[in-house]
BALOBA-1460 file (C-alpha; in Angstrom, 3 decimals):
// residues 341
<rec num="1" residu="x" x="0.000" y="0.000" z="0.000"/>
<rec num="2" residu="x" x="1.758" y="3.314" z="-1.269"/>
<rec num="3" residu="x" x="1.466" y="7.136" z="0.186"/>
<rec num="4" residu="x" x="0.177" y="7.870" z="-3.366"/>
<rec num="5" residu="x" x="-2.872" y="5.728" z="-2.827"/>
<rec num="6" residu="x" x="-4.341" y="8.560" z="-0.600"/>
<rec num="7" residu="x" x="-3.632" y="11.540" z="-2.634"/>
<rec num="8" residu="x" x="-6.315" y="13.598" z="-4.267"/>
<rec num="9" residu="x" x="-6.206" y="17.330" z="-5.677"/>
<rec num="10" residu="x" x="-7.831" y="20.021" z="-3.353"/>
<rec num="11" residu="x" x="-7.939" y="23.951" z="-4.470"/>
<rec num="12" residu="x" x="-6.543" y="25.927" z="-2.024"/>
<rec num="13" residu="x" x="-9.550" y="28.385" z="-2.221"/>
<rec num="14" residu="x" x="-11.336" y="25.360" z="-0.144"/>
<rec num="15" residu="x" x="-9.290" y="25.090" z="2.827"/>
<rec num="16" residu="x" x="-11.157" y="27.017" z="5.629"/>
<rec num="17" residu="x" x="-8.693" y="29.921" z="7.387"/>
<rec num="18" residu="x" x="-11.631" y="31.033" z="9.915"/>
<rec num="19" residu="x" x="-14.679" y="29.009" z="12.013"/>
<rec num="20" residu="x" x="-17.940" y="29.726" z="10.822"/>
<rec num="21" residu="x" x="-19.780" y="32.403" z="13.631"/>
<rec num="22" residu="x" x="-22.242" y="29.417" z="14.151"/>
<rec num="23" residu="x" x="-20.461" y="26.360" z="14.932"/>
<rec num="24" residu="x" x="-23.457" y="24.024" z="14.052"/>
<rec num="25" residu="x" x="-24.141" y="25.677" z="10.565"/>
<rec num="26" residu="x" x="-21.323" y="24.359" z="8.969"/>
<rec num="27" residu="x" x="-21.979" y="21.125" z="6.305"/>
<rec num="28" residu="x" x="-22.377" y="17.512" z="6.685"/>
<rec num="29" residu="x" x="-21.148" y="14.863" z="4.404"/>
<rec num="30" residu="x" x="-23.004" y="11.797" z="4.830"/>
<rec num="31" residu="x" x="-21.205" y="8.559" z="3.733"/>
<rec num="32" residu="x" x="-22.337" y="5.086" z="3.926"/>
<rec num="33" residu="x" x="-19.452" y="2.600" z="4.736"/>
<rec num="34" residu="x" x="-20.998" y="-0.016" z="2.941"/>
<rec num="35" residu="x" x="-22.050" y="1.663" z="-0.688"/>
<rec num="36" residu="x" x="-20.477" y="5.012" z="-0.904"/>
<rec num="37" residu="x" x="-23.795" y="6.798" z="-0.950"/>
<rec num="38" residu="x" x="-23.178" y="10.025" z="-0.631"/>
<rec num="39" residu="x" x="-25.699" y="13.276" z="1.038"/>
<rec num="40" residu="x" x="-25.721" y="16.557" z="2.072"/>
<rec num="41" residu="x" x="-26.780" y="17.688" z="5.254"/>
<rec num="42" residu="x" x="-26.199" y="20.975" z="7.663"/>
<rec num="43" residu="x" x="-24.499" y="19.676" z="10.753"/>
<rec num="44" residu="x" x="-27.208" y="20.698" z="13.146"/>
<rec num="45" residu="x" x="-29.075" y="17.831" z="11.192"/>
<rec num="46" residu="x" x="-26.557" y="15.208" z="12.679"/>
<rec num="47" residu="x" x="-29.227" y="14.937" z="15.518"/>
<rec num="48" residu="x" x="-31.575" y="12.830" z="13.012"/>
<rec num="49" residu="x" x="-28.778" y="10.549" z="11.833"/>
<rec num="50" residu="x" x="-28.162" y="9.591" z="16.077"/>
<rec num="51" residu="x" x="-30.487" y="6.990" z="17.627"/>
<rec num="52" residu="x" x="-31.881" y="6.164" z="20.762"/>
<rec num="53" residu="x" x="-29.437" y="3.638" z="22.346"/>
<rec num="54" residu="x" x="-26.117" y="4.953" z="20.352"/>
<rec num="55" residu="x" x="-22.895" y="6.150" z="22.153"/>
<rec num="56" residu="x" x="-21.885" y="9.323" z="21.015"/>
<rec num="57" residu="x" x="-17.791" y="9.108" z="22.546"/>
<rec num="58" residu="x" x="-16.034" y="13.005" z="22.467"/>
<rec num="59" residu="x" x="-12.586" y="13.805" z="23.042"/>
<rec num="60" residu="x" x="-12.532" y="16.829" z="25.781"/>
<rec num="61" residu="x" x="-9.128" y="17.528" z="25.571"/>
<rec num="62" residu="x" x="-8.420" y="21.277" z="25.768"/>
<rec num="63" residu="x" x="-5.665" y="23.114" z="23.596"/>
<rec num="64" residu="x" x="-2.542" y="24.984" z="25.707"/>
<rec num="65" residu="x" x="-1.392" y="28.368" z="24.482"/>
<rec num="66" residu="x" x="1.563" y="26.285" z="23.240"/>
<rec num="67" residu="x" x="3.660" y="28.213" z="20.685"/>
<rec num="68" residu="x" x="6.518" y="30.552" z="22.458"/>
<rec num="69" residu="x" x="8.458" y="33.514" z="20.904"/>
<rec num="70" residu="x" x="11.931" y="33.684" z="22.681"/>
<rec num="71" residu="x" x="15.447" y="34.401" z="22.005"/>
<rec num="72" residu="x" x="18.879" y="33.301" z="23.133"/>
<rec num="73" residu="x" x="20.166" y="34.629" z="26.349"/>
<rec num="74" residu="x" x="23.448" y="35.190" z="25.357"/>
<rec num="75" residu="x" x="22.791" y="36.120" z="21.781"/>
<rec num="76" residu="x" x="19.675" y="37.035" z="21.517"/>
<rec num="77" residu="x" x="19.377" y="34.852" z="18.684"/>
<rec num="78" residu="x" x="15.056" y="34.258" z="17.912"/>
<rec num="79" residu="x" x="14.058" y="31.062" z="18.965"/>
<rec num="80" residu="x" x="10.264" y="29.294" z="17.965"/>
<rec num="81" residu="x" x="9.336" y="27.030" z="21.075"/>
<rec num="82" residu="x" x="6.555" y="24.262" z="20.667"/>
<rec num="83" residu="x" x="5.345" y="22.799" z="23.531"/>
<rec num="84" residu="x" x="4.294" y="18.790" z="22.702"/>
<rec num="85" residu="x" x="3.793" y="17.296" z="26.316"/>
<rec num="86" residu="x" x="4.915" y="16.932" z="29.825"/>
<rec num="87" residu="x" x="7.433" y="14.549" z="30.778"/>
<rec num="88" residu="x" x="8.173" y="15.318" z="34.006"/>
<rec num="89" residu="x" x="8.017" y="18.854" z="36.740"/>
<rec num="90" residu="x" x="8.573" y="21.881" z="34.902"/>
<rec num="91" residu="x" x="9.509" y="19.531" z="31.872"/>
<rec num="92" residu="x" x="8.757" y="19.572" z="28.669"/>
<rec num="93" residu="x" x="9.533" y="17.557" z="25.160"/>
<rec num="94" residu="x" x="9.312" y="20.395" z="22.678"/>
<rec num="95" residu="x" x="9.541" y="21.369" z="18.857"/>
<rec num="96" residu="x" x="11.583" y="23.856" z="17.799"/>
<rec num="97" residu="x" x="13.438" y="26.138" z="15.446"/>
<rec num="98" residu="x" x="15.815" y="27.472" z="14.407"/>
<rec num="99" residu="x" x="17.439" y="23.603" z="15.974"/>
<rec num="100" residu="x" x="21.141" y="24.723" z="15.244"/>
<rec num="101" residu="x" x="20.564" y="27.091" z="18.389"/>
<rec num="102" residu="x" x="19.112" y="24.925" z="20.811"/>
<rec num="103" residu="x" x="22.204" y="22.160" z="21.649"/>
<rec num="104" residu="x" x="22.387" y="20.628" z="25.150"/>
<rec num="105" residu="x" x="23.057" y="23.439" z="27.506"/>
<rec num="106" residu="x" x="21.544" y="26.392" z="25.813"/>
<rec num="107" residu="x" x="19.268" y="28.761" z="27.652"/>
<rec num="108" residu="x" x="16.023" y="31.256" z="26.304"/>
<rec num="109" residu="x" x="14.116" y="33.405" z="27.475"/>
<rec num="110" residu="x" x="10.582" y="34.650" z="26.832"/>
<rec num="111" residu="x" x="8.232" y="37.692" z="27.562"/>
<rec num="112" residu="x" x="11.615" y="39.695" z="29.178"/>
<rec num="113" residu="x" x="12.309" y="36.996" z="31.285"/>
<rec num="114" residu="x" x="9.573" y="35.881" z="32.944"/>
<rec num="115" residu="x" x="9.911" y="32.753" z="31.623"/>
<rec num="116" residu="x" x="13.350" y="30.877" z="31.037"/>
<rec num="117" residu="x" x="14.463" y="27.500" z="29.541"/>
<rec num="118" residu="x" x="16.985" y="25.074" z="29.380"/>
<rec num="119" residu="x" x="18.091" y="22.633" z="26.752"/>
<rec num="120" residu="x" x="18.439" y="18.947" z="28.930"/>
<rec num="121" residu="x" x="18.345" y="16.247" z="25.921"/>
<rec num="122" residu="x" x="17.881" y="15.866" z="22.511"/>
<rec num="123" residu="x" x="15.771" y="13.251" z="21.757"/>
<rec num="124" residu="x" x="15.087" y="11.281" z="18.334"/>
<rec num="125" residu="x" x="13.136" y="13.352" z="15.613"/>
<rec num="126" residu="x" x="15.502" y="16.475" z="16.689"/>
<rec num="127" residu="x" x="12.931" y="17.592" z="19.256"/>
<rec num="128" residu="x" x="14.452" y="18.530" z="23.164"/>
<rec num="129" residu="x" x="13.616" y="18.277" z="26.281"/>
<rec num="130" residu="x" x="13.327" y="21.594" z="28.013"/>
<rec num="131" residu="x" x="13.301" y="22.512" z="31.493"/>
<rec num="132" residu="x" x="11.459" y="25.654" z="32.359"/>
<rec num="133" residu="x" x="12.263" y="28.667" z="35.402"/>
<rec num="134" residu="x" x="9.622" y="30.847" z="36.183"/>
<rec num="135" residu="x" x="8.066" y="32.248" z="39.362"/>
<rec num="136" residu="x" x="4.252" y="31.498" z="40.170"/>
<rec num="137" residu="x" x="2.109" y="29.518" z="38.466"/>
<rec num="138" residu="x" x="3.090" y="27.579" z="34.963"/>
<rec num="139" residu="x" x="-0.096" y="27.257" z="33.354"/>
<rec num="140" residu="x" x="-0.787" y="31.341" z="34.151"/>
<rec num="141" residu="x" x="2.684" y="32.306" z="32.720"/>
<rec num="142" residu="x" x="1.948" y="30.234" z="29.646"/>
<rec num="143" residu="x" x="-1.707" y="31.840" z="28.971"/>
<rec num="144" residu="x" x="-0.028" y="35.131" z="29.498"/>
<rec num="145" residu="x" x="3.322" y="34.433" z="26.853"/>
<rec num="146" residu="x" x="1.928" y="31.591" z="24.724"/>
<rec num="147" residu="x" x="-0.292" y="31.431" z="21.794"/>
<rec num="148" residu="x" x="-2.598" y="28.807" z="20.177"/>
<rec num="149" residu="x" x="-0.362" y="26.551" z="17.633"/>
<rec num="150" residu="x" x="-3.229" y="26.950" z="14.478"/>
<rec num="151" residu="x" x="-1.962" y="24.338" z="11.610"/>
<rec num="152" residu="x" x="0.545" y="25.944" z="8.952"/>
<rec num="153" residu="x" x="-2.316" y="25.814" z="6.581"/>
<rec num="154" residu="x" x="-4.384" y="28.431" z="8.534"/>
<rec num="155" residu="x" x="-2.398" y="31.660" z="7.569"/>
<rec num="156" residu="x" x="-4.652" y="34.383" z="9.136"/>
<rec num="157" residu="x" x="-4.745" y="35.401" z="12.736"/>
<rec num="158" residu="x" x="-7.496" y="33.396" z="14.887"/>
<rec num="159" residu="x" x="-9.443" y="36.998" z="16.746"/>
<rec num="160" residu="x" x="-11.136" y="34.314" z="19.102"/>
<rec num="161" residu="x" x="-9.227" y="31.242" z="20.914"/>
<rec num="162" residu="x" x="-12.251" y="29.529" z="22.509"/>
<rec num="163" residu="x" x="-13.258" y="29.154" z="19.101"/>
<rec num="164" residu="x" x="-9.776" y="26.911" z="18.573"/>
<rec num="165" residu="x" x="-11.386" y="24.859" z="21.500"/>
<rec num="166" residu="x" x="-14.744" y="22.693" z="21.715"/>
<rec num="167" residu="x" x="-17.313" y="23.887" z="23.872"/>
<rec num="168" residu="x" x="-16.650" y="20.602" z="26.253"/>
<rec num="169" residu="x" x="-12.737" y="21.422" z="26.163"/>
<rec num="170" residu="x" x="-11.678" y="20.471" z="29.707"/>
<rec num="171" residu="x" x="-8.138" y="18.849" z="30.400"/>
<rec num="172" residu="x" x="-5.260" y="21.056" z="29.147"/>
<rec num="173" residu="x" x="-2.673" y="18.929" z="27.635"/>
<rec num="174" residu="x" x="-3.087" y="19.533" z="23.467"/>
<rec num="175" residu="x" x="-0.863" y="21.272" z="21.032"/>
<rec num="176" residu="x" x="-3.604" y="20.817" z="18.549"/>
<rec num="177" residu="x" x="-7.665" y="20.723" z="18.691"/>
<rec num="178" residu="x" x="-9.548" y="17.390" z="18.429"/>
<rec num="179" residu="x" x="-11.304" y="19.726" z="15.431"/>
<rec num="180" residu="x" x="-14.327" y="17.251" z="14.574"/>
<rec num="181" residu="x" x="-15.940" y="18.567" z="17.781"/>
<rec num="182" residu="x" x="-15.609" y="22.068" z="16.939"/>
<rec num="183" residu="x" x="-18.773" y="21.700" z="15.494"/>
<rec num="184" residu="x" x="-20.984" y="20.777" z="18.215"/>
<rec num="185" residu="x" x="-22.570" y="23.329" z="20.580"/>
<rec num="186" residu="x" x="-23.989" y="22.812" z="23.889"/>
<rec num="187" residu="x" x="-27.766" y="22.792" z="23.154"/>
<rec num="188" residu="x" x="-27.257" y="20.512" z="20.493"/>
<rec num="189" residu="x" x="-25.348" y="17.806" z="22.755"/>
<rec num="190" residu="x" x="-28.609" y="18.580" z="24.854"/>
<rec num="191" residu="x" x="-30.829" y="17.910" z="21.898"/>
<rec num="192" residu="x" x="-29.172" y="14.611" z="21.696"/>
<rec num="193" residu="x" x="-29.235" y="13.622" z="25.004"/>
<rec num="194" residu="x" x="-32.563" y="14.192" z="25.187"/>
<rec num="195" residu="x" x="-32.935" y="11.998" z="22.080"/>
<rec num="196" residu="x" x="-31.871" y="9.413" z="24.539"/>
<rec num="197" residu="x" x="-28.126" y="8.871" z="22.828"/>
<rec num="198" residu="x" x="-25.519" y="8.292" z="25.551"/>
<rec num="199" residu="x" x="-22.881" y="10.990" z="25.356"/>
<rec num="200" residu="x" x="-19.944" y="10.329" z="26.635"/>
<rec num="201" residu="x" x="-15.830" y="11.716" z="27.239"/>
<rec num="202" residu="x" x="-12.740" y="10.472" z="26.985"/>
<rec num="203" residu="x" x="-9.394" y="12.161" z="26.542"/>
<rec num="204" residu="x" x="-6.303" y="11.944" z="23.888"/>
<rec num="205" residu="x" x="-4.323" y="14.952" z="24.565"/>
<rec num="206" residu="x" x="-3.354" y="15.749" z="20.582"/>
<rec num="207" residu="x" x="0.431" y="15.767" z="19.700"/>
<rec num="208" residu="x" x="1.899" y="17.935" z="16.592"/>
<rec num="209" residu="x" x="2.275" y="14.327" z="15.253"/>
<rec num="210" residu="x" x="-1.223" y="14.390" z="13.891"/>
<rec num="211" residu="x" x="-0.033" y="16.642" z="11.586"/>
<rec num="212" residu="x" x="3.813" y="15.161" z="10.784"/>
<rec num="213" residu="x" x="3.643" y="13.871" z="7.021"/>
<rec num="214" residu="x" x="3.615" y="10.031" z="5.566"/>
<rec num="215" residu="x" x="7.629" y="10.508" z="4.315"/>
<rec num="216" residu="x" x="8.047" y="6.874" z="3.009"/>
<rec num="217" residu="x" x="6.340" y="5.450" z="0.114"/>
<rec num="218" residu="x" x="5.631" y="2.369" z="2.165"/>
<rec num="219" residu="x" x="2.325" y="3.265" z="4.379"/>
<rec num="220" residu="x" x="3.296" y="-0.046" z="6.777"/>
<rec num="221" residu="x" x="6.510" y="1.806" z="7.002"/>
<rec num="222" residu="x" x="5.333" y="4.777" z="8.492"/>
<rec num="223" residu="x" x="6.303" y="5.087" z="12.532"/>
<rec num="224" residu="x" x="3.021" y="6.539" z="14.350"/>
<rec num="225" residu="x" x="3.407" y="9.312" z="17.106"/>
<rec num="226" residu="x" x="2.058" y="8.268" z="20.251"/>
<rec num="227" residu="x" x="-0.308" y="10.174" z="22.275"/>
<rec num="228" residu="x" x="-1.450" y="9.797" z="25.748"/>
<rec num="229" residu="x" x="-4.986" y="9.245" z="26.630"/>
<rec num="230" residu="x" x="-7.471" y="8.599" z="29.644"/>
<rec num="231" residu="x" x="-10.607" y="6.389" z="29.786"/>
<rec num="232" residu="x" x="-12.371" y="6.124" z="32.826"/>
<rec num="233" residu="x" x="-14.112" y="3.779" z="34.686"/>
<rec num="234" residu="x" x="-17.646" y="5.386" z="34.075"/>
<rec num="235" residu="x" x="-16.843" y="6.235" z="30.432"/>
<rec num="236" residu="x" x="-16.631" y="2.799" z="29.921"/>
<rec num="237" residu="x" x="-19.106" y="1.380" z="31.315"/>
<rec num="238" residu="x" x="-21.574" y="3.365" z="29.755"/>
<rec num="239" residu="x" x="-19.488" y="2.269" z="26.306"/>
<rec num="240" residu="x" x="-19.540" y="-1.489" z="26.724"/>
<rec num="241" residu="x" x="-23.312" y="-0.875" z="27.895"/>
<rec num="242" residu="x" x="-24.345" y="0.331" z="25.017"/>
<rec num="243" residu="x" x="-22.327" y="-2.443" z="22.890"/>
<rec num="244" residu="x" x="-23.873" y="-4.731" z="24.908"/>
<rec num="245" residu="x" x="-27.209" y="-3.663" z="24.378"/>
<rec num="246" residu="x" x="-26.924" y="-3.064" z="20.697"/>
<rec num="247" residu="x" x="-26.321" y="0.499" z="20.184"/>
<rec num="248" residu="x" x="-24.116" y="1.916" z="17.457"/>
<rec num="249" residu="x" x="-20.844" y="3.388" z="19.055"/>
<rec num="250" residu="x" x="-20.078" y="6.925" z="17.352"/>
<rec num="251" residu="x" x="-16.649" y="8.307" z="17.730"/>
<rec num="252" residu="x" x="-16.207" y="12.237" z="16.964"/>
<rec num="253" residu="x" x="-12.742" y="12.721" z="15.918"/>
<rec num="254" residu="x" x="-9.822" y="10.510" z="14.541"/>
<rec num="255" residu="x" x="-8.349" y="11.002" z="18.368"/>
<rec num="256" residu="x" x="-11.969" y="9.352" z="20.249"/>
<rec num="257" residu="x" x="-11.259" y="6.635" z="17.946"/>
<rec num="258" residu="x" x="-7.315" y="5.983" z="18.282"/>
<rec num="259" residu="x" x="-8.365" y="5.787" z="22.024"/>
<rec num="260" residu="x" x="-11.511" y="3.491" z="21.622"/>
<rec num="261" residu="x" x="-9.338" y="0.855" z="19.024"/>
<rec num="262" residu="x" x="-6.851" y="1.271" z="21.737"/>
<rec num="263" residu="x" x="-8.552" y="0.296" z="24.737"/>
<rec num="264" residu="x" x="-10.861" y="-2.044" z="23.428"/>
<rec num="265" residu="x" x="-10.373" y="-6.143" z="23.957"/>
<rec num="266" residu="x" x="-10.281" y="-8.740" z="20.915"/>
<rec num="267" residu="x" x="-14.385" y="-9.103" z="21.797"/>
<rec num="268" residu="x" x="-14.786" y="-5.164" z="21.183"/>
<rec num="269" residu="x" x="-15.089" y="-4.003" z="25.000"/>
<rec num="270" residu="x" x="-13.097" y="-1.191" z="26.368"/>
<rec num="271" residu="x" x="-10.624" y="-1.397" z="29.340"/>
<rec num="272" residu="x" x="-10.587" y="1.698" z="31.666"/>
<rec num="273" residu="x" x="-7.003" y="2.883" z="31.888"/>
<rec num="274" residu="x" x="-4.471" y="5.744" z="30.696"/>
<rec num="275" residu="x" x="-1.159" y="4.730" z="28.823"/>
<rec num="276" residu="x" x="0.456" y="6.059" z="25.331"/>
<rec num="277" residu="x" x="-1.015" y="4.519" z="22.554"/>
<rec num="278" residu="x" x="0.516" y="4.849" z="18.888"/>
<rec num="279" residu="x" x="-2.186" y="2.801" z="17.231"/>
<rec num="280" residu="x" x="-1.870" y="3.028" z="13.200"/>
<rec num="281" residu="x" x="-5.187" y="2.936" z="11.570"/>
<rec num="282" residu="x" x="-5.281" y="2.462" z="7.570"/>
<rec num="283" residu="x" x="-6.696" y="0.246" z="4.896"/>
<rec num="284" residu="x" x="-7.052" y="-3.452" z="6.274"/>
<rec num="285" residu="x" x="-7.363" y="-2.741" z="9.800"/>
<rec num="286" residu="x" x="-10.300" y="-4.632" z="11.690"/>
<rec num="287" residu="x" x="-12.509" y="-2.145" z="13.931"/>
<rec num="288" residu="x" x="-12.921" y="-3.875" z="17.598"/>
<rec num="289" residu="x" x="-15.609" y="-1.302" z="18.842"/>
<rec num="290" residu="x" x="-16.174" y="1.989" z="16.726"/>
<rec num="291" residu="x" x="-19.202" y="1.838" z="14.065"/>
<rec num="292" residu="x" x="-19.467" y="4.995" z="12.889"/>
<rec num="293" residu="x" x="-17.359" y="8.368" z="13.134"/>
<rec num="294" residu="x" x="-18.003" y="12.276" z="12.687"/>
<rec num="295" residu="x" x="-14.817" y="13.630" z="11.441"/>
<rec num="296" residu="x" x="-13.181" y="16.779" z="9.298"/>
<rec num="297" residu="x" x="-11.772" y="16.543" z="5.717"/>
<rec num="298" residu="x" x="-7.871" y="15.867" z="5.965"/>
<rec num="299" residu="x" x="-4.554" y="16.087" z="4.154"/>
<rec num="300" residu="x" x="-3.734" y="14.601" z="0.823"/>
<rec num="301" residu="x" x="-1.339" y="11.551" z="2.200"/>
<rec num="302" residu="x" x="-2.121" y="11.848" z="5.661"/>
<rec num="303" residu="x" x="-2.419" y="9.485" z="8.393"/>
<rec num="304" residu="x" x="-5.524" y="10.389" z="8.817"/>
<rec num="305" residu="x" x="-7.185" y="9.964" z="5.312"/>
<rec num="306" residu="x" x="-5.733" y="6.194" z="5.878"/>
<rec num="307" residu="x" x="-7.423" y="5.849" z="9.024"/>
<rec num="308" residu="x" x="-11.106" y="7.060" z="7.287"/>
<rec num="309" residu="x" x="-10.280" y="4.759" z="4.135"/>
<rec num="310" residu="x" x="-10.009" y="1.977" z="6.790"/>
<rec num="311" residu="x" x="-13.275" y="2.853" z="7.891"/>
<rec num="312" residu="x" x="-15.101" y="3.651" z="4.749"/>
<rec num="313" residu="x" x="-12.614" y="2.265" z="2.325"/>
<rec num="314" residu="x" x="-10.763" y="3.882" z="0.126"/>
<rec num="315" residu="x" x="-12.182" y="4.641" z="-2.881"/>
<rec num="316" residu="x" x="-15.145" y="5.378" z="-1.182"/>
<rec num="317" residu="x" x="-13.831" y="7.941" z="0.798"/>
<rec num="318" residu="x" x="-11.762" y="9.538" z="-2.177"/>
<rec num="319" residu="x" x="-14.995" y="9.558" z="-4.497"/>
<rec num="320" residu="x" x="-16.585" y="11.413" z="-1.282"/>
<rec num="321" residu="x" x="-13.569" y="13.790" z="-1.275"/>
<rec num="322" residu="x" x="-13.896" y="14.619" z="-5.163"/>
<rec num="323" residu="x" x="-17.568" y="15.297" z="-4.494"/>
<rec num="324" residu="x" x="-16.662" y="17.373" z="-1.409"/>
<rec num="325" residu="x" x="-14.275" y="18.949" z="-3.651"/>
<rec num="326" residu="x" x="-17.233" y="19.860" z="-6.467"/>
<rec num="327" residu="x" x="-19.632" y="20.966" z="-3.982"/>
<rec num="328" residu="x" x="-17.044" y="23.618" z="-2.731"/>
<rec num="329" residu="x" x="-16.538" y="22.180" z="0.579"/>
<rec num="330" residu="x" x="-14.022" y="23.848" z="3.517"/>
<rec num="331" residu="x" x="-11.294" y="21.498" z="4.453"/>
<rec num="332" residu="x" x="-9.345" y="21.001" z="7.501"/>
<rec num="333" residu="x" x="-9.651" y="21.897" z="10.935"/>
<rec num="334" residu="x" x="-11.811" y="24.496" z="10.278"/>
<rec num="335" residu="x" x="-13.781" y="23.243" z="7.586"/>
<rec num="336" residu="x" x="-17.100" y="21.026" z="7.421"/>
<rec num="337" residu="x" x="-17.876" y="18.068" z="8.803"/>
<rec num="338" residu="x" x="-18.556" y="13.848" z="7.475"/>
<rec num="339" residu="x" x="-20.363" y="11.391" z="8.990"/>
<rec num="340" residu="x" x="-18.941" y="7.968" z="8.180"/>
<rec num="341" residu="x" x="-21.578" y="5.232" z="9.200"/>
């Protein structure tokens, strides 16, 4: 299976740069799994396409102000900091360039000094580990100094950052948004709780990885970056109730569904927990649990157009994307929505 398998052509025009002022207005693509059938829906309309019964699983992850301007203390050399997760107290593995200033031993600082770092390790991939000196309180500091890390392919400044963030966005810990959930507001998770759908969160804090590029031909090839999630014990047992009873289980997000292949057993039943998991979805792979999935459009290549070809397969999901393309779609984080089922 090559890279090339997943490519398709995508005017730039059609990749979103801003959020729609009504996060529920944006489209839905509706795809069946089993025919390729392809309709059109607004997104508010996903409501009608959820049953009584179903478990609707969200990731509630919460995106850190985690791109830093600094410079080199002794130079003053500019310096682009990336923060990708904690590793230990004041600790951090991080992306970061220019790399030819940042060797074991170097020290930055950021916002006049209020915040200082020091090179500790460099780790494979080029990325360091960082140890941070500050006075107070780290996550305060950050929101102060730190901005949200939009994708490279969203050039214009984002006015609002809650709008980078689902409206269920609780545990900090993401250098990137779980963006499938962007489009859900709060009275229409009401709408379909009241429907009598079982809504339910986990959490995948989202690594830059998502967005790292297939770079060998061979997809089997490619090394997955792992990302560290949390199930709990009431989470799943509402999940393996509702498998038990018969209900669909309907993941929003490539992350909700890395976690629930993850933690789920050979007889599709999730294990509470928390761990790493670097689970590589694409073409071939046997779904344990998830049966449907609400998701963005993604990247020519990506991991992530594997993992929905694995769902949907993939000519059905490219014919969907040449539609999308024809109908004038917005792609990417945020873009409109599909509903794989």
């Amino acid at each position: 299976m090559k890279k090339t398998d997943f490519y398709y052509e995508l005017p730039e025009e059609l990749i979103a740069q801003e959020p729609l002022k009504d996060r529920e207005r944006s489209r839905l693509m509706l795809v069946d799994k089993k025919t390729g059938l392809v309709e059109h829906e607004v997104f508010k309309n996903i409501l009608y396409h959820l049953n009584e019964g179903d478990c609707l699983v969200l990731n509630n992850t919460r995106v850190i102000p985690a791109r830093l301007w600094g410079e080199k203390e002794d130079t003053g050399g500019k310096i682009e900091f990336l923060l990708l997760h904690q590793v230990g107290k004041d600790e951090w593995e991080v992306m970061l360039k220019p790399g030819k200033r940042a060797q074991e031993g170097s020290r930055f600082v950021f916002g006049n000094g209020e915040l200082k770092a020091e090179i500790k390790q460099i780790v494979n991939g080029g990325n360091r580990i960082v140890r941070f000196e500050y006075e107070g309180i780290f996550e305060e500091v950050l929101d102060r100094l730190g901005d949200v890390p939009l994708p490279h392919y969203i050039t214009r400044p984002l006015e609002d950052r809650e709008r980078y963030q689902t409206v269920y966005s609780k545990h900090k810990g993401s250098a990137a948004a779980p963006t499938a959930g962007l489009h859900f507001t709060h009275e229409l998770l009401q709408a379909i709780k009241d429907k009598g759908v079982e809504v339910v969160f986990i959490t995948l804090h989202v690594g830059l990885g998502t967005f790292r590029p297939v770079k060998v031909e061979d997809v089997e090839k490619h090394e997955m970056h792992a990302e560290y999630y949390i199930l709990k014990d009431e989470a799943a047992e509402k999940i393996n109730r509702c498998k038990q009873q018969g209900g669909k289980i309907v993941a929003v997000g490539t992350t909700s569904i890395r976690t629930l292949e993850s933690a789920a057993d050979e007889n599709g039943f999730v294990t509470p927990g928390s761990g790493w998991t670097d689970i590589f979805i694409y073409p071939g792979y046997s779904f344990k649990i998830v049966n449907a999935l609400i998701t963005n459009f993604h990247l020519p290549e990506s991991t992530l157009v594997m993992l929905v070809s694995a769902l949907a397969g993939r000519e059905n999901i490219l014919k969907a994307y040449e539609i999308a393309v024809q109908e004038r779609y917005r792609f990417y984080s945020f873009g409109d929505a599909m509903f794989i089922y």
